[in-house]
OpenMM code with the backbone's topology and positions (N, CA, C; nanometers):
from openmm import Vec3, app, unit

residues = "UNK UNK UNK UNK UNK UNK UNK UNK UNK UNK UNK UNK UNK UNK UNK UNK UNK UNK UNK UNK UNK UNK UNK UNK UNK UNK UNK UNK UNK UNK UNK UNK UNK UNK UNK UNK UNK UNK UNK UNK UNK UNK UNK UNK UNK UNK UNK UNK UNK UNK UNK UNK UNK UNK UNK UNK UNK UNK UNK UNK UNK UNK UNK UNK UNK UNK UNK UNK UNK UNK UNK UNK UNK UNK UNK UNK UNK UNK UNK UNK UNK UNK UNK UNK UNK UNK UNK UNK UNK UNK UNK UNK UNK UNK UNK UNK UNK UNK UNK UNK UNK UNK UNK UNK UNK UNK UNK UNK UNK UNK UNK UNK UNK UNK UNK UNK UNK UNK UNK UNK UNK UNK UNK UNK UNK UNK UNK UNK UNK UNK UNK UNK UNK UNK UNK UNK UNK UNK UNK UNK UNK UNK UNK UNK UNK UNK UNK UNK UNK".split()
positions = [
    Vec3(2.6983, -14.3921, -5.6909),
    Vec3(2.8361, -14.3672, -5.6546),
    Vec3(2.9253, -14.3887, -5.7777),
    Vec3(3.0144, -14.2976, -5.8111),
    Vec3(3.1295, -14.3507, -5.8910),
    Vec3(3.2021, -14.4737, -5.8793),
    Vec3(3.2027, -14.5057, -5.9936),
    Vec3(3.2971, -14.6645, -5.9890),
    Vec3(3.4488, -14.6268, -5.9918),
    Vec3(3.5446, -14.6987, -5.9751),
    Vec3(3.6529, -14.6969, -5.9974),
    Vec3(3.6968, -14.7079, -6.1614),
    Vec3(3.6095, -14.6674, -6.2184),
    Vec3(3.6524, -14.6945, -6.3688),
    Vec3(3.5930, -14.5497, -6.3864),
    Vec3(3.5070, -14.5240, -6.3759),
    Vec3(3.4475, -14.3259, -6.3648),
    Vec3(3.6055, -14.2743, -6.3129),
    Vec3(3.5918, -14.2822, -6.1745),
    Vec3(3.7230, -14.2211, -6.1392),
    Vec3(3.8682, -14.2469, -6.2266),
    Vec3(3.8815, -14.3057, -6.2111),
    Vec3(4.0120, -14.3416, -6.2959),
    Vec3(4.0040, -14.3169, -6.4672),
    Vec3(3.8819, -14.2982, -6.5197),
    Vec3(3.8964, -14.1838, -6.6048),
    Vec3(3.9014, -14.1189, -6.6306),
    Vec3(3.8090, -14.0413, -6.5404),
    Vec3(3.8364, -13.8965, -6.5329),
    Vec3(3.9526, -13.8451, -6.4510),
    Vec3(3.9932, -13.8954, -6.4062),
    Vec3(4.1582, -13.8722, -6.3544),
    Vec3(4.2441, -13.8648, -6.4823),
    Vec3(4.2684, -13.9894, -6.6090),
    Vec3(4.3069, -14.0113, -6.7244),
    Vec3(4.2982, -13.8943, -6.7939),
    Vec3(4.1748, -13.8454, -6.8446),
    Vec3(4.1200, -13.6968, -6.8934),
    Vec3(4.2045, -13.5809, -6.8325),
    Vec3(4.1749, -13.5580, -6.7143),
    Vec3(4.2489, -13.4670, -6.6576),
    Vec3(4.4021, -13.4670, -6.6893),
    Vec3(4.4572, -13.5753, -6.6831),
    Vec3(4.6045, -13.5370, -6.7098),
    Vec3(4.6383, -13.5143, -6.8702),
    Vec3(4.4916, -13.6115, -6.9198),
    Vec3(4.5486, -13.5226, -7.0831),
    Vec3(4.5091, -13.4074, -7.0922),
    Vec3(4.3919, -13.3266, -7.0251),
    Vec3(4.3598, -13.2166, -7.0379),
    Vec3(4.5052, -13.1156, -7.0239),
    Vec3(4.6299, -13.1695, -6.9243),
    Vec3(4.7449, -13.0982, -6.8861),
    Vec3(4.8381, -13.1328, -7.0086),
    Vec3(4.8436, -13.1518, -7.1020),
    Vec3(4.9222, -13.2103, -7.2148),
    Vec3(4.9163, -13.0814, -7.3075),
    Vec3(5.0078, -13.0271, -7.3873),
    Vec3(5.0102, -12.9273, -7.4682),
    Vec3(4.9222, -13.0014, -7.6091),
    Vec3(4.8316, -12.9466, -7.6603),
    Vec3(4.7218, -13.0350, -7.7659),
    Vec3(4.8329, -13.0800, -7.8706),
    Vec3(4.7839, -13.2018, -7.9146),
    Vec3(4.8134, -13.2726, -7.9811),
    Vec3(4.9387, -13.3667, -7.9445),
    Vec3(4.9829, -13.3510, -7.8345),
    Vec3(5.1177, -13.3842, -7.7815),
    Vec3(5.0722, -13.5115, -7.6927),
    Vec3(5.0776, -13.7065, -7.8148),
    Vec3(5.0504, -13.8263, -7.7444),
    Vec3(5.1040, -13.8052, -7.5896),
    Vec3(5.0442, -13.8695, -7.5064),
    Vec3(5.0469, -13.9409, -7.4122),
    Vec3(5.0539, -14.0954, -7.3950),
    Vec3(5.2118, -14.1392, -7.3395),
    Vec3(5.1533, -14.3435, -7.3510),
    Vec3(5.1063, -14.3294, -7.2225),
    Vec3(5.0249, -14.4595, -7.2558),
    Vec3(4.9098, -14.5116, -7.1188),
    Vec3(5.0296, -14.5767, -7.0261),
    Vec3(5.1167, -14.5927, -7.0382),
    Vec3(5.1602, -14.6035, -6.9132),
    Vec3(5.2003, -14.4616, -6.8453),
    Vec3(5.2628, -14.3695, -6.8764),
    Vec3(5.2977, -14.2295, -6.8070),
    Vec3(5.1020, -14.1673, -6.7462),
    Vec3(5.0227, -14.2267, -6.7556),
    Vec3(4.8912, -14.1963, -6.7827),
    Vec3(4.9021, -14.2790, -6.5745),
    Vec3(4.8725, -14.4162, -6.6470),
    Vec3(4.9332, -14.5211, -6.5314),
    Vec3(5.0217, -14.4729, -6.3881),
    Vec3(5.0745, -14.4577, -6.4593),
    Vec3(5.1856, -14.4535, -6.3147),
    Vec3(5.1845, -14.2735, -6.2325),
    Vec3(5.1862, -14.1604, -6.3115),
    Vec3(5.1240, -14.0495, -6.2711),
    Vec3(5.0289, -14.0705, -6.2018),
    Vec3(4.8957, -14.1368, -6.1980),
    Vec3(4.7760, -14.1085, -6.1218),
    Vec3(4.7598, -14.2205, -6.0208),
    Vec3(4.8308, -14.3378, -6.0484),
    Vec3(4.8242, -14.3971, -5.9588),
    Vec3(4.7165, -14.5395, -5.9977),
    Vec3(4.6927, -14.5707, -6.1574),
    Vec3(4.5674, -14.6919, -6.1805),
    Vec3(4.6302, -14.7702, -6.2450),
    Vec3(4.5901, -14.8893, -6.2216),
    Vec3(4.6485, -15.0154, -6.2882),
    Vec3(4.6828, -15.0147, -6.4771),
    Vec3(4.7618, -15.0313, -6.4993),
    Vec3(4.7704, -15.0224, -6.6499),
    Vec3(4.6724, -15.1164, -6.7386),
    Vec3(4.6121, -15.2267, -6.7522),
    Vec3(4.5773, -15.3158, -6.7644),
    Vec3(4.4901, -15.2539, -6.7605),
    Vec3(4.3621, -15.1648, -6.6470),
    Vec3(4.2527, -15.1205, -6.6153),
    Vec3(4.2417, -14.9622, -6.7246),
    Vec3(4.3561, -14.9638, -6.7113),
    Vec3(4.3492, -14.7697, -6.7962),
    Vec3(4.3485, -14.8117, -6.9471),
    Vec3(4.4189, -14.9491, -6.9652),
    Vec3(4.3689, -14.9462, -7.1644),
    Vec3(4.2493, -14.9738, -7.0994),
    Vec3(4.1653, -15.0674, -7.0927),
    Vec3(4.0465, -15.0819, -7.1360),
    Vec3(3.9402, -14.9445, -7.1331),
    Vec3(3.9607, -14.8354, -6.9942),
    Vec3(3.8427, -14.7173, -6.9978),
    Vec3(3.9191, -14.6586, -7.0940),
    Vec3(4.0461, -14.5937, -7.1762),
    Vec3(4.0798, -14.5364, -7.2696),
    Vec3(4.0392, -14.6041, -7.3827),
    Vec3(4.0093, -14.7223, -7.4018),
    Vec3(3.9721, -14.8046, -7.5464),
    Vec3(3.8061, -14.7476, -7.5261),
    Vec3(3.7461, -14.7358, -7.4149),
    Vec3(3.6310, -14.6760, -7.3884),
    Vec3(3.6151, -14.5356, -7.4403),
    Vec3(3.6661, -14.4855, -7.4049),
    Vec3(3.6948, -14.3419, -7.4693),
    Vec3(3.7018, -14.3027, -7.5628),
    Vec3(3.8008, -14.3913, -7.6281),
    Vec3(3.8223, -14.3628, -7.7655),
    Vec3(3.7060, -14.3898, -7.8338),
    Vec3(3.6222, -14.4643, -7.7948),
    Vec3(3.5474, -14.5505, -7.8999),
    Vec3(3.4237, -14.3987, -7.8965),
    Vec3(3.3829, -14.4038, -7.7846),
    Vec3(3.2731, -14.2860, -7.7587),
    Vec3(3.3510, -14.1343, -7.7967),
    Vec3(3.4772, -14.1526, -7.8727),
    Vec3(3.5031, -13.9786, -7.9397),
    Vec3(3.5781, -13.9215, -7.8473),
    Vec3(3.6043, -13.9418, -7.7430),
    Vec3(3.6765, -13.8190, -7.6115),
    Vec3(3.8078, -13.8335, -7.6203),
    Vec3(3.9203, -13.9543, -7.6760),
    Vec3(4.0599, -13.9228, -7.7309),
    Vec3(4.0839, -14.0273, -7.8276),
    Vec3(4.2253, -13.9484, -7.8781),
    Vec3(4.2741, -14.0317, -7.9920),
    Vec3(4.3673, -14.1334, -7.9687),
    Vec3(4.4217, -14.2322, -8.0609),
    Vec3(4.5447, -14.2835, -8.0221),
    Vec3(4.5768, -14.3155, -8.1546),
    Vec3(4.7311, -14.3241, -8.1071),
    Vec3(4.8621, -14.3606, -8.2543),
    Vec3(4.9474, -14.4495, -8.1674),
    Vec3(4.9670, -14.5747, -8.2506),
    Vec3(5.0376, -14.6805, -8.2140),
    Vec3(5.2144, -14.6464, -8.2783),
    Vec3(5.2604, -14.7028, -8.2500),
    Vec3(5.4358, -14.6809, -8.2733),
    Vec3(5.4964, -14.5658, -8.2243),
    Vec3(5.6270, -14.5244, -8.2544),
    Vec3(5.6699, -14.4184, -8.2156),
    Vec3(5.6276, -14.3309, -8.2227),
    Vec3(5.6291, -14.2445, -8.0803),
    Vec3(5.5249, -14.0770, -8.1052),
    Vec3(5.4226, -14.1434, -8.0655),
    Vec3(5.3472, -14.2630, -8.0448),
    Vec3(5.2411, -14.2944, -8.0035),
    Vec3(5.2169, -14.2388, -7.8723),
    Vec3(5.0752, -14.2965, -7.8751),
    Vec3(4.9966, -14.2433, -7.7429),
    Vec3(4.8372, -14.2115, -7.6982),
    Vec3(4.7945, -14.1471, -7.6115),
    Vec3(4.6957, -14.0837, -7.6382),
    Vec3(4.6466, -13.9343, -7.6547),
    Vec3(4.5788, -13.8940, -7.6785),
    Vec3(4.5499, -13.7571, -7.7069),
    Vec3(4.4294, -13.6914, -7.6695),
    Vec3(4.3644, -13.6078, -7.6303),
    Vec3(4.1923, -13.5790, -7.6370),
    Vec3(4.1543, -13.5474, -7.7866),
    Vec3(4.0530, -13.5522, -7.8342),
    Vec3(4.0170, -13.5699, -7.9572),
    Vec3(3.9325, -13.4398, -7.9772),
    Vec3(3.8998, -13.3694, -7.8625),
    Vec3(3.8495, -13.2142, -7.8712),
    Vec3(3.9095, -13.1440, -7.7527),
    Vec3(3.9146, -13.0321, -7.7817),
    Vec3(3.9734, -12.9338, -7.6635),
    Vec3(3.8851, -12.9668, -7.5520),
    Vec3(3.9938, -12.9485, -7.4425),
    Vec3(3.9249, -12.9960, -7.2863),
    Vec3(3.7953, -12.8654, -7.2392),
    Vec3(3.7923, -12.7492, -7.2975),
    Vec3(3.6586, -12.6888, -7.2858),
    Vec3(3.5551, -12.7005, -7.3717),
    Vec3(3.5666, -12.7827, -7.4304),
    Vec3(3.4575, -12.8777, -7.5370),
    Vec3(3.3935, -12.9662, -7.4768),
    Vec3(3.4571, -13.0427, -7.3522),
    Vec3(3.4340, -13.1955, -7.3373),
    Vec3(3.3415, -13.1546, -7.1525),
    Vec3(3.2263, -13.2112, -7.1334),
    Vec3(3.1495, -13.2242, -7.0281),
    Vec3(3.2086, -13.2996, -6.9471),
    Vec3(3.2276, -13.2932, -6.8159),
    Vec3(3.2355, -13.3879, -6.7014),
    Vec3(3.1249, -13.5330, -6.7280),
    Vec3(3.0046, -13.4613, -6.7345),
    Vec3(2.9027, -13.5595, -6.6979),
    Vec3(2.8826, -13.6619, -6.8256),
    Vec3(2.9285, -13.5909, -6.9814),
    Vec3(2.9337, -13.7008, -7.0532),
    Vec3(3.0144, -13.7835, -7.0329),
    Vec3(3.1365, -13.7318, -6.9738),
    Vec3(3.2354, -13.8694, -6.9549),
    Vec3(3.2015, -13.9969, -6.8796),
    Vec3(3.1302, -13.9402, -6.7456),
    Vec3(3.0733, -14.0056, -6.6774),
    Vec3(2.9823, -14.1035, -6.7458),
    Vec3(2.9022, -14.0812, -6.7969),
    Vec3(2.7987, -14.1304, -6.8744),
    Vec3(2.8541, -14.2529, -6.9365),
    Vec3(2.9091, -14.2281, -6.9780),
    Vec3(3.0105, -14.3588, -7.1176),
    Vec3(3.0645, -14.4531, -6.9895),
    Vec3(3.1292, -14.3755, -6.9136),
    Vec3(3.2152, -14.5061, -6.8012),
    Vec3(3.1085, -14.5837, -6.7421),
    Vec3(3.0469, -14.4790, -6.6516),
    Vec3(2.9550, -14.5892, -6.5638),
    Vec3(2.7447, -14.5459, -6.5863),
    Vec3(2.7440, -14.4857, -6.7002),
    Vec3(2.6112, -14.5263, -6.7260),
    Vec3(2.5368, -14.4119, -6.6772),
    Vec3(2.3976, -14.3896, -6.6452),
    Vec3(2.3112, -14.2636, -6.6132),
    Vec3(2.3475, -14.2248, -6.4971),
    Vec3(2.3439, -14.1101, -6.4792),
    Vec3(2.3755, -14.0502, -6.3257),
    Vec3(2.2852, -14.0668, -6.1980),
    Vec3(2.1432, -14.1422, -6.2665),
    Vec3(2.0632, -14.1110, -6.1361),
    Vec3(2.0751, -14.2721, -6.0367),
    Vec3(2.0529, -14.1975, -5.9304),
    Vec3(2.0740, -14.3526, -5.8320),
    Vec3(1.9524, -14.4527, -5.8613),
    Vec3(1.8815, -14.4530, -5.9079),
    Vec3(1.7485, -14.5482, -5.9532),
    Vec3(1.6897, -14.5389, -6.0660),
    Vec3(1.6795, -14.6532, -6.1814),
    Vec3(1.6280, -14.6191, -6.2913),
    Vec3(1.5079, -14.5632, -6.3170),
    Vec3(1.4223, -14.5317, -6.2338),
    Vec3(1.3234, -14.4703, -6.2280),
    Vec3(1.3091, -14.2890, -6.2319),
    Vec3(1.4371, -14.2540, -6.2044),
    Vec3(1.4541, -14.1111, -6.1894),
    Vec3(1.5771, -14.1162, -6.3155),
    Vec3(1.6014, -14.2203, -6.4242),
    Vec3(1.6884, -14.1782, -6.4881),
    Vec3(1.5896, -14.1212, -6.6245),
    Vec3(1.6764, -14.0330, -6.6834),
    Vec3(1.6504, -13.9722, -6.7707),
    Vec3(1.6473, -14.0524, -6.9313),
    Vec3(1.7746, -14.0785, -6.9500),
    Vec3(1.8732, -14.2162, -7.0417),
    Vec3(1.8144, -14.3316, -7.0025),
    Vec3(1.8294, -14.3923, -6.9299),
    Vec3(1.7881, -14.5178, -6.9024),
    Vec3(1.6707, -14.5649, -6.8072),
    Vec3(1.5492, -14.4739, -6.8498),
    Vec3(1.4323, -14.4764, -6.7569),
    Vec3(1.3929, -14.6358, -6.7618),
    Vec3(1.3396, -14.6734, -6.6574),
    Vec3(1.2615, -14.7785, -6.6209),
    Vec3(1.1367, -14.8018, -6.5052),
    Vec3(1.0609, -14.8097, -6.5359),
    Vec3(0.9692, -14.8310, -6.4422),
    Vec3(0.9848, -14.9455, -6.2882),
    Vec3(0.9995, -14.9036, -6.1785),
    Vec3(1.0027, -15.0204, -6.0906),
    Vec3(0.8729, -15.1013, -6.0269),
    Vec3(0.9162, -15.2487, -6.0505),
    Vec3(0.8429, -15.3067, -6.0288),
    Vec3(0.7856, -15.3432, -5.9220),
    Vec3(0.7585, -15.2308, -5.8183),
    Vec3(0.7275, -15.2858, -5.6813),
    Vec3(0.6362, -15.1252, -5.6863),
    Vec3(0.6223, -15.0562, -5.7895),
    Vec3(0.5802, -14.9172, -5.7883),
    Vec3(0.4394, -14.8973, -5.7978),
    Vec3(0.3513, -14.8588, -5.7294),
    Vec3(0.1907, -14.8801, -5.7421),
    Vec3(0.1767, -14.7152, -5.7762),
    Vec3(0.2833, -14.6116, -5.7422),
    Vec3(0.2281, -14.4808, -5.8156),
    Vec3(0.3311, -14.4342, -5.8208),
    Vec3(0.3658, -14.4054, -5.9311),
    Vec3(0.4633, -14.3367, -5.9580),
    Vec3(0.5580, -14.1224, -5.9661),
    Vec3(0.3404, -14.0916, -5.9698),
    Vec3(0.3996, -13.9542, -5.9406),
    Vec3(0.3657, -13.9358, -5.8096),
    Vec3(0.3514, -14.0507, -5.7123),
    Vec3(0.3806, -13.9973, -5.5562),
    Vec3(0.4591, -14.0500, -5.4817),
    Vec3(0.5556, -14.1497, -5.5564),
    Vec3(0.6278, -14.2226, -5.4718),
    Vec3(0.7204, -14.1313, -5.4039),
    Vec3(0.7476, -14.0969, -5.3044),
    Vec3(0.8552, -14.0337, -5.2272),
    Vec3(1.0208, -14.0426, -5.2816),
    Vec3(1.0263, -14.2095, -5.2690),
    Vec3(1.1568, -14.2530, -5.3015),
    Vec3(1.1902, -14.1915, -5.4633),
    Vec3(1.1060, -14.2370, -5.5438),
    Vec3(1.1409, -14.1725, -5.6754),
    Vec3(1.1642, -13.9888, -5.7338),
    Vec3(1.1129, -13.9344, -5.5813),
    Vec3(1.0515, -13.7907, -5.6116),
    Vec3(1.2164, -13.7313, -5.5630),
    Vec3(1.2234, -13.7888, -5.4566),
    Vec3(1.4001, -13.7651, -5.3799),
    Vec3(1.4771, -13.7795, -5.4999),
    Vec3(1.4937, -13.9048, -5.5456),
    Vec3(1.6340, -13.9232, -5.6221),
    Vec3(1.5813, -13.8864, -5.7275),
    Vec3(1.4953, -13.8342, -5.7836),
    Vec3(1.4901, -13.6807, -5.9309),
    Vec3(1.5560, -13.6045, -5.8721),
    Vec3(1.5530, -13.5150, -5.7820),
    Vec3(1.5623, -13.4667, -5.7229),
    Vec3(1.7837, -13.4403, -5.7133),
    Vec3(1.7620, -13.5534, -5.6622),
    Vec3(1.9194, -13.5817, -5.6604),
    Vec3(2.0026, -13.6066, -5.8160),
    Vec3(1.9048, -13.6620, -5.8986),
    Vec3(1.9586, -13.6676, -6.0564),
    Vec3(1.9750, -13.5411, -6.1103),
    Vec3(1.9126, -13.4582, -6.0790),
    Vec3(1.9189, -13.3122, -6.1366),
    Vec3(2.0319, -13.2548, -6.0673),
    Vec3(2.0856, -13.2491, -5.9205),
    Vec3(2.1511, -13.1565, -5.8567),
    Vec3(2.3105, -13.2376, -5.9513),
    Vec3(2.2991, -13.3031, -5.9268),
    Vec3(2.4265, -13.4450, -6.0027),
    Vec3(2.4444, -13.3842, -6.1255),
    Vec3(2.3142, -13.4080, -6.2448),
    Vec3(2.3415, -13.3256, -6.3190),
    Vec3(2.3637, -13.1644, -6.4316),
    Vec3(2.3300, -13.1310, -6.2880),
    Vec3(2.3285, -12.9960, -6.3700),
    Vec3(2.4973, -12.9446, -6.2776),
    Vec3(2.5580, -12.9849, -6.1929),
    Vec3(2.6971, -12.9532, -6.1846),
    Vec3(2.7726, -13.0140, -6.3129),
    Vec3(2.7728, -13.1591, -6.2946),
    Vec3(2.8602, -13.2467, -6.4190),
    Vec3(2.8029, -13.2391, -6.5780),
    Vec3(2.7297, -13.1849, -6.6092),
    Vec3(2.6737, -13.1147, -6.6786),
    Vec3(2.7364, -12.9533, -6.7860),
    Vec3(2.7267, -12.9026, -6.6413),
    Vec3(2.7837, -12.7531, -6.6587),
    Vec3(2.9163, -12.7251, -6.6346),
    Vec3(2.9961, -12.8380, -6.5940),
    Vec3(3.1301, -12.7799, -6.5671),
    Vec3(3.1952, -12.9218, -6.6588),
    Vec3(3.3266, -12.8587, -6.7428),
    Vec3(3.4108, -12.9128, -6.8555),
    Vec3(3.4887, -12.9464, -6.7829),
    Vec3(3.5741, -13.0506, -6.8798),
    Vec3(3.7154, -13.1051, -6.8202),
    Vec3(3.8413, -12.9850, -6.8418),
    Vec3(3.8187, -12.8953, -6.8770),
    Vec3(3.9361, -12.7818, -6.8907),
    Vec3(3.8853, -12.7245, -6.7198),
    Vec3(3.7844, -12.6979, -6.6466),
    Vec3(3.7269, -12.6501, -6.5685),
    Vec3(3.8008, -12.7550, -6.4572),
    Vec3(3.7543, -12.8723, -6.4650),
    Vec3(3.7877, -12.9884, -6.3564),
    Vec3(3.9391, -12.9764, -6.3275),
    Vec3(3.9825, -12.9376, -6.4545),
    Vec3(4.1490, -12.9870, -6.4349),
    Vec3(4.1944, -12.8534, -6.3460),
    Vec3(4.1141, -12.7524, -6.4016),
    Vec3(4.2008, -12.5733, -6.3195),
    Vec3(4.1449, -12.6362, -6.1519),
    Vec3(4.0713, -12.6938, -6.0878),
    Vec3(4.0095, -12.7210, -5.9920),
    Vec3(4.1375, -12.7206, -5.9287),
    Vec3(4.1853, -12.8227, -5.9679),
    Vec3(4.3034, -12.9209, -5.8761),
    Vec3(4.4881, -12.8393, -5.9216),
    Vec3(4.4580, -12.8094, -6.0601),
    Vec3(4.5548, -12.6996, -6.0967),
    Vec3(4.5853, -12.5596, -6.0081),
    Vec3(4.4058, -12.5304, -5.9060),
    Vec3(4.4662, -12.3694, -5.8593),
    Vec3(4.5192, -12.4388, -5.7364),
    Vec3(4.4701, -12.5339, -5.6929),
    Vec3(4.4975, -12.5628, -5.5461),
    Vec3(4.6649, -12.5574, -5.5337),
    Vec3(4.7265, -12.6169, -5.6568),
    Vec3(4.8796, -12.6561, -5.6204),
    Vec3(4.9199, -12.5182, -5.6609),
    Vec3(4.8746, -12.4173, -5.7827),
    Vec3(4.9042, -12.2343, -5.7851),
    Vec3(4.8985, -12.2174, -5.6275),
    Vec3(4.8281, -12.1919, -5.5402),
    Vec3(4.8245, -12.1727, -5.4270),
    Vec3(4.9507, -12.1896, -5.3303),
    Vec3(4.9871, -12.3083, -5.3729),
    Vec3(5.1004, -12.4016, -5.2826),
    Vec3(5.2240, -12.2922, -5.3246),
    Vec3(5.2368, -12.3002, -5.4811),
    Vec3(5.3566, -12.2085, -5.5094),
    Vec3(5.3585, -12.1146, -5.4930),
    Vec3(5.2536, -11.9949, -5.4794),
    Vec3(5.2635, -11.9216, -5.4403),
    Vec3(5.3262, -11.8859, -5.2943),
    Vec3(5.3088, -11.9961, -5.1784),
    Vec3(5.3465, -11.9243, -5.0540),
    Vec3(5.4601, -12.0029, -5.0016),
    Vec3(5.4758, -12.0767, -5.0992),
    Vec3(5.6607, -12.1328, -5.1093),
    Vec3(5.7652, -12.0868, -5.1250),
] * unit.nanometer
topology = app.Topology()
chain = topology.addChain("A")
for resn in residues:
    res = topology.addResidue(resn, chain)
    for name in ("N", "CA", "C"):
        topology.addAtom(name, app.Element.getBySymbol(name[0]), res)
């Protein structure tokens, strides 16, 4: 399941994805737009930054920025950096494989065969679809609205 730090970054992303490029964003207008604790949004943006996905400039004009165009940037890497491999059991992860210790066979275990199974469907959407993609998601829905307003 997504954590509240997944979500609330990729919420973060998304609204810089809506930013004309290069044009800072402060983490509080970041904050209070989406609705996440300020306190909680530096730390996954200090996350971010660190793993390459935006910039920041301190003082006036400061802010944040994405650090590559939003059809550059994967859903599922973002994910990745916030809350870690996508699969529900380390045994079906790809990144962070581990063997479980209660496992007497591993290419018949059922449980492990399911959640491959489920690691792949997970990632080959978040995978294949960008944060320029994520953001038009929620962007056509409100086109829609204006339109029959």
């Amino acid at each position: 399941m997504l954590t509240k730090k997944g979500k609330y970054g990729l919420k973060a992303m998304v609204h810089l994805a809506g930013r004309p490029p290069g044009e800072a964003t402060l983490v509080t207008d970041i904050a209070v737009s989406n609705d996440i604790p300020k306190k909680f949004l530096d730390t996954i943006l200090g996350e971010l930054r660190n793993a390459g996905f935006v910039n920041s400039k301190k003082g006036k004009g400061g802010g944040y920025t994405l650090a590559r165009p939003a059809h550059e940037i994967r859903v599922g890497h973002i994910v990745r950096v916030l809350d870690g491999p996508l699969a529900p059991i380390q045994c079906a992860s790809k990144t962070s494989y581990r063997r479980c210790d209660d496992c007497t066979d591993e290419r018949r275990c059922s449980v492990r065969l399911i959640m491959l199974e489920a690691r792949d469907a997970i990632a080959t959407i978040l995978d294949n679809r960008t944060l320029a993609e994520m953001r038009a998601l929620g962007a056509g829905e409100d086109a829609q609205l204006m339109y029959y307003i």
